[in-house]
N, CA and C atoms of all chains as a GROMACS GRO file, in nm:
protein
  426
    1UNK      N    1   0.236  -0.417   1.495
    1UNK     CA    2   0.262  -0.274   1.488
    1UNK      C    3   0.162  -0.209   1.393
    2UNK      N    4   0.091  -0.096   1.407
    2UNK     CA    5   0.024  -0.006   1.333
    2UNK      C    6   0.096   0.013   1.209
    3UNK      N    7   0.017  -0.024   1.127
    3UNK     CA    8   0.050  -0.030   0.984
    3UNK      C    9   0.114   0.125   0.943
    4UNK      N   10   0.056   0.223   0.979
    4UNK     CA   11   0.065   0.388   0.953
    4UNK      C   12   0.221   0.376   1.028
    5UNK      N   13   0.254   0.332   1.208
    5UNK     CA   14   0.390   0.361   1.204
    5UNK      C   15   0.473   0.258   1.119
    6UNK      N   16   0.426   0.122   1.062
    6UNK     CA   17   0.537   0.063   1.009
    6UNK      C   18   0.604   0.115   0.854
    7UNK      N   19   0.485   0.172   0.817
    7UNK     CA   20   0.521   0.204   0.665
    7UNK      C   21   0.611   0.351   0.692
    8UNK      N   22   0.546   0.453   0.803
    8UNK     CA   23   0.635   0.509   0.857
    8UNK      C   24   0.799   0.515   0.896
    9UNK      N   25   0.820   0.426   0.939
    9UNK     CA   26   0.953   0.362   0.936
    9UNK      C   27   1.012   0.333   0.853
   10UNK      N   28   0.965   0.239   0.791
   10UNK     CA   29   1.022   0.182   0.661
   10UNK      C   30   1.071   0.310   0.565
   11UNK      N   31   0.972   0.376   0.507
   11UNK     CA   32   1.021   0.515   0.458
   11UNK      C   33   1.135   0.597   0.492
   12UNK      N   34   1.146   0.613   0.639
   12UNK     CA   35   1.232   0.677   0.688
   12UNK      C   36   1.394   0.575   0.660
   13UNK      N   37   1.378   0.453   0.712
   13UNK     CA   38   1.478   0.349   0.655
   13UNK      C   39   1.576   0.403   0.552
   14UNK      N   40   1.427   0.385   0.468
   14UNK     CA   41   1.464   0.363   0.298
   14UNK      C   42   1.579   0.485   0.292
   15UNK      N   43   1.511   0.625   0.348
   15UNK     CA   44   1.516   0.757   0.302
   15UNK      C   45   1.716   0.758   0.304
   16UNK      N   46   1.681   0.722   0.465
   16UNK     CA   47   1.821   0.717   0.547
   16UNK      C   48   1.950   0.655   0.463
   17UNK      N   49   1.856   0.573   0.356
   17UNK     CA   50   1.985   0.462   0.300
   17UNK      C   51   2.080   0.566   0.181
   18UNK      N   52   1.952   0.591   0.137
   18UNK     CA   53   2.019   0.682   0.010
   18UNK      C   54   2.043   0.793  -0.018
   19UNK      N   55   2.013   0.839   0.118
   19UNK     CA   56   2.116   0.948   0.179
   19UNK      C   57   2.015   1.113   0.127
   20UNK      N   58   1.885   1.077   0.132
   20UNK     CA   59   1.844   1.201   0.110
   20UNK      C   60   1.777   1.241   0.283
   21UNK      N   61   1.744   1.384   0.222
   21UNK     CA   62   1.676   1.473   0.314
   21UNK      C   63   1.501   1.460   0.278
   22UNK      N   64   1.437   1.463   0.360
   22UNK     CA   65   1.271   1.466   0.362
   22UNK      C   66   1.261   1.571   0.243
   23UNK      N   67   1.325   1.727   0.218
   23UNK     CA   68   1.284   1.760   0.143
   23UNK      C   69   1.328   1.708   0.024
   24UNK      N   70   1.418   1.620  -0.022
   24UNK     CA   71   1.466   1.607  -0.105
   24UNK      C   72   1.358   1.466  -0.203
   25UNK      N   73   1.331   1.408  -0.087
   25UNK     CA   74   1.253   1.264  -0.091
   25UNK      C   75   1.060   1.382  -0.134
   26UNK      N   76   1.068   1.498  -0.099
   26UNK     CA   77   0.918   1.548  -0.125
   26UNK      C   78   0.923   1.596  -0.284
   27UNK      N   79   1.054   1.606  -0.275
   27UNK     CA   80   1.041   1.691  -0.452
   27UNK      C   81   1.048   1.617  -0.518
   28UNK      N   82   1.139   1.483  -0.519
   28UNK     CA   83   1.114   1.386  -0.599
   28UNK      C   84   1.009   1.301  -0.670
   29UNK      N   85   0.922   1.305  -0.504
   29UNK     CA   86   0.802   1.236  -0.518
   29UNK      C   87   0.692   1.299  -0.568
   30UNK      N   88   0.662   1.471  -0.607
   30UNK     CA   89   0.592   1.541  -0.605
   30UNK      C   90   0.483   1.552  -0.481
   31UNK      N   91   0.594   1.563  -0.372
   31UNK     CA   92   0.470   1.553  -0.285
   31UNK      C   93   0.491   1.688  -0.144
   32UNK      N   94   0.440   1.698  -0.053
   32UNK     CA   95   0.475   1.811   0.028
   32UNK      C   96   0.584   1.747   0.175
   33UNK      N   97   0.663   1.843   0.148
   33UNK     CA   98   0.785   1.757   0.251
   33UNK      C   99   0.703   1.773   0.355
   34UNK      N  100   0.561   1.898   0.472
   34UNK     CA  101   0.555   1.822   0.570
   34UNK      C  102   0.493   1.644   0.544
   35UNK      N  103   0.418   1.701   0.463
   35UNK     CA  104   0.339   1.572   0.480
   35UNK      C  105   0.460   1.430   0.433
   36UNK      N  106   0.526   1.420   0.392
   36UNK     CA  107   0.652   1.319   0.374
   36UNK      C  108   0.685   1.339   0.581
   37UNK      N  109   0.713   1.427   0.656
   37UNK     CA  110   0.688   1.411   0.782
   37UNK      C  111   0.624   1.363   0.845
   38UNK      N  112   0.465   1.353   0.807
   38UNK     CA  113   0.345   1.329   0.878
   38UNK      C  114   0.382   1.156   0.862
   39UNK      N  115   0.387   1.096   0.733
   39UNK     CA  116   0.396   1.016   0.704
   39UNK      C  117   0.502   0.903   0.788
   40UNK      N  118   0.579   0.954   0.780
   40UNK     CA  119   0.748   0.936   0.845
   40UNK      C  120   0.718   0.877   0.992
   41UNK      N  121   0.641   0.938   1.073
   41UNK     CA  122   0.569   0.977   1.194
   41UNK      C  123   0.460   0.912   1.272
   42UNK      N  124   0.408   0.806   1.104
   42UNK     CA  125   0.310   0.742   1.166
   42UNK      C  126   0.185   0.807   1.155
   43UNK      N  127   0.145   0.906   1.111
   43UNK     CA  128   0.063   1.008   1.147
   43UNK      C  129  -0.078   1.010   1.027
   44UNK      N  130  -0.023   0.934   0.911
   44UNK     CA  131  -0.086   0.952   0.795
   44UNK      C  132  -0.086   0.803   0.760
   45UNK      N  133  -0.230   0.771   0.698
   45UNK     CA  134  -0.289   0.691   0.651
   45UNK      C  135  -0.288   0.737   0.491
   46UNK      N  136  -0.162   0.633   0.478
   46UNK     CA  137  -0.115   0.672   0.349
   46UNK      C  138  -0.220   0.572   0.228
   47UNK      N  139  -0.236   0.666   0.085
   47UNK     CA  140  -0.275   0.601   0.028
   47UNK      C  141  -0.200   0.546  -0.081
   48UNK      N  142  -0.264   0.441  -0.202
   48UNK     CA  143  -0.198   0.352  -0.260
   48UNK      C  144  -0.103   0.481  -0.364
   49UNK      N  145  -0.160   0.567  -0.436
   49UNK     CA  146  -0.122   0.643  -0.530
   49UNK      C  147   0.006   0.730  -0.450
   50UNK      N  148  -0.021   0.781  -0.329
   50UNK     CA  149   0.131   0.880  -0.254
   50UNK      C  150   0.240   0.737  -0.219
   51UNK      N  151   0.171   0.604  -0.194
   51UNK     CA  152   0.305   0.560  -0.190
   51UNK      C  153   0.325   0.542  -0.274
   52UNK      N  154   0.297   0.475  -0.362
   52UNK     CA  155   0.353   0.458  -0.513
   52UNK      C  156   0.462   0.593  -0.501
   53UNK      N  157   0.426   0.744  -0.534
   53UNK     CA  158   0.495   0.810  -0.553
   53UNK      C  159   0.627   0.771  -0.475
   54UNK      N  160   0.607   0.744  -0.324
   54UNK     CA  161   0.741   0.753  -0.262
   54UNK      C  162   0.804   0.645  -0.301
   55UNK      N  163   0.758   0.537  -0.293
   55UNK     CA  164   0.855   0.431  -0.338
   55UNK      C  165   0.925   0.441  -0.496
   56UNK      N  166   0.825   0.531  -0.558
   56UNK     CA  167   0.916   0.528  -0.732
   56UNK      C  168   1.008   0.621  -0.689
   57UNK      N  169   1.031   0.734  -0.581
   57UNK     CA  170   1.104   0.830  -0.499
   57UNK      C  171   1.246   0.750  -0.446
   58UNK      N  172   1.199   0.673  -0.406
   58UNK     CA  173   1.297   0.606  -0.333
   58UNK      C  174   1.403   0.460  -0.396
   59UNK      N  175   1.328   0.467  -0.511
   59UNK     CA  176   1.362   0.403  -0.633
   59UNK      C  177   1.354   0.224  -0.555
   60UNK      N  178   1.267   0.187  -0.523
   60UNK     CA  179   1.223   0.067  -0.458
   60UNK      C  180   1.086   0.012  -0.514
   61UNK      N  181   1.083  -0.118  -0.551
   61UNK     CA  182   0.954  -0.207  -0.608
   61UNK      C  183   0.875  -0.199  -0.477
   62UNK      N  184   0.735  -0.186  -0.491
   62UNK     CA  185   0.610  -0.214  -0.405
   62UNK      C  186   0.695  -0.372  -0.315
   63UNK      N  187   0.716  -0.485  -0.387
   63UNK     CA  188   0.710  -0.585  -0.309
   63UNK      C  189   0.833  -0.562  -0.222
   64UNK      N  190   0.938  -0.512  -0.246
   64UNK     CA  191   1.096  -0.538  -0.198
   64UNK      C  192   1.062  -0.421  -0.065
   65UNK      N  193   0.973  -0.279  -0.104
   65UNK     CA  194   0.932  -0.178   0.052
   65UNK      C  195   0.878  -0.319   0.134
   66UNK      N  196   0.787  -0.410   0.118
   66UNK     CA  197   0.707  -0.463   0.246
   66UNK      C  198   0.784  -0.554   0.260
   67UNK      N  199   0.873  -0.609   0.231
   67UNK     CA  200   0.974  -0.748   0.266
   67UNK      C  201   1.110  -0.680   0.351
   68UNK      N  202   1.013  -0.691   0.466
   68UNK     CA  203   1.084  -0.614   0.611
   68UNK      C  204   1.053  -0.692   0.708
   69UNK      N  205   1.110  -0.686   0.793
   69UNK     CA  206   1.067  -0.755   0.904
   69UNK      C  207   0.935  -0.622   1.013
   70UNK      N  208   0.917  -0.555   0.927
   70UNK     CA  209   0.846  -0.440   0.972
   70UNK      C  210   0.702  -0.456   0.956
   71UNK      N  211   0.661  -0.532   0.844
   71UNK     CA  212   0.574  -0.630   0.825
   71UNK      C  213   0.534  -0.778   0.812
   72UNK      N  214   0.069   0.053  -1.593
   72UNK     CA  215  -0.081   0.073  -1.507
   72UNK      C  216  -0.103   0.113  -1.377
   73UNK      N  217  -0.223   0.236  -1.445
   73UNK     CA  218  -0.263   0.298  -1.294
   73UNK      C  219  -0.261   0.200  -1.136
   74UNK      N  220  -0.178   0.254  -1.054
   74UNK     CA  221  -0.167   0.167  -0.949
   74UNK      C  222  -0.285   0.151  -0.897
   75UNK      N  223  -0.426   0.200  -0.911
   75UNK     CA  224  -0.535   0.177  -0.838
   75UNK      C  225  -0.571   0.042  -0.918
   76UNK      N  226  -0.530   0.050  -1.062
   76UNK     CA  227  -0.616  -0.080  -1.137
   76UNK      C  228  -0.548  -0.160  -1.109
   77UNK      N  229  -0.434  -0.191  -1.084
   77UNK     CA  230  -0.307  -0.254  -1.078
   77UNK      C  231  -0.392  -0.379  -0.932
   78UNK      N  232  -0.396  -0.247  -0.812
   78UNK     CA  233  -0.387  -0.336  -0.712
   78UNK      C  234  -0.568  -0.380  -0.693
   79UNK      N  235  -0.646  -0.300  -0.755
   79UNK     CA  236  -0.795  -0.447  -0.803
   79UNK      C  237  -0.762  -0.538  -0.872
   80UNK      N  238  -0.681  -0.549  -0.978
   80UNK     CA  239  -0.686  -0.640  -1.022
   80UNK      C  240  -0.615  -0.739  -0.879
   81UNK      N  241  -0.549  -0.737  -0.914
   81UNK     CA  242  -0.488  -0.845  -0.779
   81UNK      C  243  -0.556  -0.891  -0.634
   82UNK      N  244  -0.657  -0.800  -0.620
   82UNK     CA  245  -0.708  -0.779  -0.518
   82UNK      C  246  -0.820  -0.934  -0.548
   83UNK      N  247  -0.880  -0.897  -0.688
   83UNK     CA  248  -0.998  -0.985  -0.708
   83UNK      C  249  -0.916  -1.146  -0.788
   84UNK      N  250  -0.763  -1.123  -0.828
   84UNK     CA  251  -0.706  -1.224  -0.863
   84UNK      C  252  -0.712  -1.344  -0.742
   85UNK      N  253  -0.637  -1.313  -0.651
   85UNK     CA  254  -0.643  -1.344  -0.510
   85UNK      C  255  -0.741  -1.434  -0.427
   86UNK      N  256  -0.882  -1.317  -0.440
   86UNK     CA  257  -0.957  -1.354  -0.394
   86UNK      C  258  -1.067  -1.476  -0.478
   87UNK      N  259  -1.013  -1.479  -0.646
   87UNK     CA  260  -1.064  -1.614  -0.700
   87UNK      C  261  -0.998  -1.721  -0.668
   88UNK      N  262  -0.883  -1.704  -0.680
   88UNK     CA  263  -0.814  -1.835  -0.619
   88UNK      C  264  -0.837  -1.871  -0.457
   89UNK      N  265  -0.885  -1.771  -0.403
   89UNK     CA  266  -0.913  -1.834  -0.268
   89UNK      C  267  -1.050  -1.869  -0.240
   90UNK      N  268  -1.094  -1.830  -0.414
   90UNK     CA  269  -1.238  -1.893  -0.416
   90UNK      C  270  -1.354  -1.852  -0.290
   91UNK      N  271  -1.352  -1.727  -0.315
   91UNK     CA  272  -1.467  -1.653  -0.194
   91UNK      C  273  -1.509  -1.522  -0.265
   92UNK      N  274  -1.633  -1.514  -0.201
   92UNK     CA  275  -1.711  -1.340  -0.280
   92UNK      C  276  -1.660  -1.238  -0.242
   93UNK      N  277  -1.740  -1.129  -0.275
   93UNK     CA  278  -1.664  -1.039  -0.274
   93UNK      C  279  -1.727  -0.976  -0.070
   94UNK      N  280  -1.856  -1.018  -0.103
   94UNK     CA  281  -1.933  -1.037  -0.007
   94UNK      C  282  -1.864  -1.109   0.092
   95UNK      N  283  -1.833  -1.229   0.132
   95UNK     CA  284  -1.743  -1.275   0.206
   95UNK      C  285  -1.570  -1.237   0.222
   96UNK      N  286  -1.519  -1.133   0.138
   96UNK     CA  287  -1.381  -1.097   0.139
   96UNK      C  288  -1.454  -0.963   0.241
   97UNK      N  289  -1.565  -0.909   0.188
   97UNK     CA  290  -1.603  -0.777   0.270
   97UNK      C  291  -1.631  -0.793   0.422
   98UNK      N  292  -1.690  -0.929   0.451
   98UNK     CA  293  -1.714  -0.963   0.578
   98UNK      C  294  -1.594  -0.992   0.668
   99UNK      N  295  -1.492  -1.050   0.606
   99UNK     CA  296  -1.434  -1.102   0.656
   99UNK      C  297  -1.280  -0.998   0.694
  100UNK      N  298  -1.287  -0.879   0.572
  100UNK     CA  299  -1.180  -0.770   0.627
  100UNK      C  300  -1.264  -0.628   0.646
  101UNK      N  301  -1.381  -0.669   0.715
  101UNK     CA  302  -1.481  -0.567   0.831
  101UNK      C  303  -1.469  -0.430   0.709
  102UNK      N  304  -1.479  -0.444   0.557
  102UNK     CA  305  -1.541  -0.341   0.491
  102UNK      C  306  -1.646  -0.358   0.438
  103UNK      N  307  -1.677  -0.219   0.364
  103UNK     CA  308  -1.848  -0.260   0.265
  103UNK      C  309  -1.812  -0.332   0.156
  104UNK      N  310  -1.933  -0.439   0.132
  104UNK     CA  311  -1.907  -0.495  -0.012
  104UNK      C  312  -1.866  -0.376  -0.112
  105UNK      N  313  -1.943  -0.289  -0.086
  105UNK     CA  314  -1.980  -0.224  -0.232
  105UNK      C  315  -1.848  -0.130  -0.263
  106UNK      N  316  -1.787  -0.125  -0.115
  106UNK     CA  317  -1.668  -0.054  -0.126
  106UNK      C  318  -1.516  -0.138  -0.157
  107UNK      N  319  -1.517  -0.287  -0.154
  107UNK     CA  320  -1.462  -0.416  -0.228
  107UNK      C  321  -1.488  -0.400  -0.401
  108UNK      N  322  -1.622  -0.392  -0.439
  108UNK     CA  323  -1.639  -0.395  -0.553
  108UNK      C  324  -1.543  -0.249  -0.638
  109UNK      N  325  -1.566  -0.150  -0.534
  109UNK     CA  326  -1.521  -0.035  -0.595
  109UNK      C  327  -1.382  -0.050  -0.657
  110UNK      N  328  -1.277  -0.113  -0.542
  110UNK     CA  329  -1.131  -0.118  -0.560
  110UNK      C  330  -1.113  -0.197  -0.623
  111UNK      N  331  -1.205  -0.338  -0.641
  111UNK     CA  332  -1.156  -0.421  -0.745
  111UNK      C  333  -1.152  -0.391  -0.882
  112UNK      N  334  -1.240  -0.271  -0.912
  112UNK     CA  335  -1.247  -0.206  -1.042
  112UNK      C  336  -1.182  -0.087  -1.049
  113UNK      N  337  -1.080  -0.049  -0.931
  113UNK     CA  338  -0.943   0.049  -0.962
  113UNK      C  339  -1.020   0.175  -0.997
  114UNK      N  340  -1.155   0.192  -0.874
  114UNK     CA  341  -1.237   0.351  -0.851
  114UNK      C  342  -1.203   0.411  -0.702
  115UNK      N  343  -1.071   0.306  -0.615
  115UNK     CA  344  -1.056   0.354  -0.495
  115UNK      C  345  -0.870   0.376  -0.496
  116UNK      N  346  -0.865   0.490  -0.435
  116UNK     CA  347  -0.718   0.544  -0.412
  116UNK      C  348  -0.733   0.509  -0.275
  117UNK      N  349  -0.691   0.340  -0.249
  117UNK     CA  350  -0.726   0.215  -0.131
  117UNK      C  351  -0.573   0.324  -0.007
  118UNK      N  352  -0.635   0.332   0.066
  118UNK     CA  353  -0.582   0.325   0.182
  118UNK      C  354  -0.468   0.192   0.242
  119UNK      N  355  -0.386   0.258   0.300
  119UNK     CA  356  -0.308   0.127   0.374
  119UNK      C  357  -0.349   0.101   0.457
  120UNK      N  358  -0.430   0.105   0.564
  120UNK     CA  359  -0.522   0.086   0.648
  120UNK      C  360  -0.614  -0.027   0.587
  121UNK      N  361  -0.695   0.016   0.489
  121UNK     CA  362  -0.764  -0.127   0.439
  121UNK      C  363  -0.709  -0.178   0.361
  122UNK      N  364  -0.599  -0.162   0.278
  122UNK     CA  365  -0.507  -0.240   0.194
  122UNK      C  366  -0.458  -0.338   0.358
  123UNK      N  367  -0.452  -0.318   0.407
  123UNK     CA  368  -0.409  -0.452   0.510
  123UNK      C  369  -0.480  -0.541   0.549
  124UNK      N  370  -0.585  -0.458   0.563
  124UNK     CA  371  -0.767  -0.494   0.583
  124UNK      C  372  -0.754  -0.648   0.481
  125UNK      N  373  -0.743  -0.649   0.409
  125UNK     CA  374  -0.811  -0.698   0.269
  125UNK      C  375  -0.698  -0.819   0.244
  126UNK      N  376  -0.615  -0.754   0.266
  126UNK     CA  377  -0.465  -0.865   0.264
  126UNK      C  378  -0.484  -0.984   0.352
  127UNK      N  379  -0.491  -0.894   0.500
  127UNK     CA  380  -0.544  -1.022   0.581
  127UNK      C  381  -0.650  -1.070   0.573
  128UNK      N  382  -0.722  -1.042   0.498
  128UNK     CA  383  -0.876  -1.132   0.479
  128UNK      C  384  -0.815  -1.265   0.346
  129UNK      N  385  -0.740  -1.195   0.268
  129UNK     CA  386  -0.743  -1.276   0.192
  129UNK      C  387  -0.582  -1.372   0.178
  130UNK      N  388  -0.558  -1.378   0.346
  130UNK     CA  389  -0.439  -1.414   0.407
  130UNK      C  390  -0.304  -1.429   0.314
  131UNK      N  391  -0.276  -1.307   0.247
  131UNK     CA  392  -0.179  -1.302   0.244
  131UNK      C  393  -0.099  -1.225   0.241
  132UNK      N  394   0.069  -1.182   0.289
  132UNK     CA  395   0.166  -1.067   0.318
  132UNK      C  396   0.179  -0.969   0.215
  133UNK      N  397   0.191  -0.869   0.256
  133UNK     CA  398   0.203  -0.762   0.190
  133UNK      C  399   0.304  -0.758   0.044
  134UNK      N  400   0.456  -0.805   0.082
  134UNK     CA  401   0.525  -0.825  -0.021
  134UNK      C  402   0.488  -0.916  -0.100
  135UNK      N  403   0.397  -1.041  -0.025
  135UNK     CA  404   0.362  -1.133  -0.157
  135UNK      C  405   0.265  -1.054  -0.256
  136UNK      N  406   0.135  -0.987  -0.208
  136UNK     CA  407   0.055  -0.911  -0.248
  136UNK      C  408   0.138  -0.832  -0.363
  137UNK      N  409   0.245  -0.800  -0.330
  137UNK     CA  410   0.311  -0.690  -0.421
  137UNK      C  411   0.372  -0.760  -0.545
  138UNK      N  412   0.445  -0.866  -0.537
  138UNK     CA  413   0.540  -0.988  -0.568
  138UNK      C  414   0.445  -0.998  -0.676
  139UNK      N  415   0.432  -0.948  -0.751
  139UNK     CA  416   0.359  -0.956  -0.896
  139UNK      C  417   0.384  -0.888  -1.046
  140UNK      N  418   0.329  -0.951  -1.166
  140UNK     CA  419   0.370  -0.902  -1.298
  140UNK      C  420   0.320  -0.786  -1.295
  141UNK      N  421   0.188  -0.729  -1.233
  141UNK     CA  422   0.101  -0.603  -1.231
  141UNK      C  423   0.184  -0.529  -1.166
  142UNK      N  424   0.283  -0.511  -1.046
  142UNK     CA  425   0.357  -0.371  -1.004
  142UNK      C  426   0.467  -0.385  -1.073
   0.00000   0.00000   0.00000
């Protein structure tokens, strides 16, 4: 699977678990809720520094986001 | 630590123990050396696109990649 939709997914996963909204997951992260969409979507070739943001967003370690069967 | 230095360091940890250049990590995950050298010294806000690049060159999973004292 395309790395852009898996991390895509995964995000959305995560988002789903803890019960926020995209905008809620953009303010946290300091980041722009579309682009938390774009992302979501597959659409964006995310870099190391915006995920960082989302995952400290989503309150998840770098290693525990990729230990998915998504990767 | 800045997540860019964070993930050179690991990047070039990796790739000593797998005992190969930087030149051969570049060949082998289809980037520029010089653009290997860059991230190993935490001057690239690395893409997930070549953060996978680089993983699979230097065969190993993403969460292990992560699975470290540096994140």
């Amino acid at each position: 699977m395309d790395i852009k939709i898996a991390v895509g997914q995964r995000i959305k996963e995560l988002r789903k678990i803890r019960d926020i909204t995209q905008e809620q997951l953009a303010y946290i992260s300091e980041l722009d809720r579309t682009y938390i969409n774009s992302v979501e979507n597959g659409r964006r070739n995310i870099s190391i520094v915006n995920l960082e943001k989302i995952t400290i967003g989503l309150k998840v370690k770098l290693d525990d986001f990729f230990d998915d069967k998504l990767f």
